[in-house]
N, C-alpha and C positions, 0 to 999 in steps of 0.2 A: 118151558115150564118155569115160572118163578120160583125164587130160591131166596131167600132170606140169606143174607151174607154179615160179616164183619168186616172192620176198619182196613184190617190188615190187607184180607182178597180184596177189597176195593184197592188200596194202593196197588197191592200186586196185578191186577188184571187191569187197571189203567197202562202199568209200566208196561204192559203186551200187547196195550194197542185197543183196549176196551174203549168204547163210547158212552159217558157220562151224559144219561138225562135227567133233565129238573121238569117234572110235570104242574110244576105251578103254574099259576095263570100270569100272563104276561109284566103285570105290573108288579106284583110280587118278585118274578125271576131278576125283574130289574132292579128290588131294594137289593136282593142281596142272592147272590149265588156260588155253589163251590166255582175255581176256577177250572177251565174250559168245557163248564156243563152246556150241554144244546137246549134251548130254549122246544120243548114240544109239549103246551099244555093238552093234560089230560084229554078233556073236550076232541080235542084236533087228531089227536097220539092215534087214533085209528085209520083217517083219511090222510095224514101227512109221515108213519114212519116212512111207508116206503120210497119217498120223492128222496126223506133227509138222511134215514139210517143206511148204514151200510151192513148187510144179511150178513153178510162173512166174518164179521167182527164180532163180539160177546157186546152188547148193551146191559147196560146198569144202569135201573131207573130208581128215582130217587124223588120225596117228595118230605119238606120239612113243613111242620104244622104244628105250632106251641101252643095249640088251643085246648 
């Protein structure tokens, strides 16, 4: 179930071993992203977590949009 979080539990559940996603589209992830986010845009994020994500782990998806 998604959960809206803050700054803080993003640092803290990174330091546990969370997996940071950037669901922006490919060229986007590459102008600029937080560091060691995993590149899995939206579009794909259904047919590719389970190849990339690890289940056992907490995922943290994140998606930055200044429009």
């Amino acid at each position: 179930m998604p959960t809206e979080i803050g700054r803080a539990v993003v640092r803290r559940l990174l330091a546990e071993g969370a997996q940071l996603v950037d669901v922006l589209p490919p060229k986007e992830y590459g102008e600029e992203h937080l560091p060691g986010a995993i590149s899995l845009p939206l579009r794909r994020i259904e047919s590719h977590a389970v190849s990339v994500l690890d289940p056992a782990r907490p995922i943290i998806v994140y998606c930055w949009d200044d429009a």
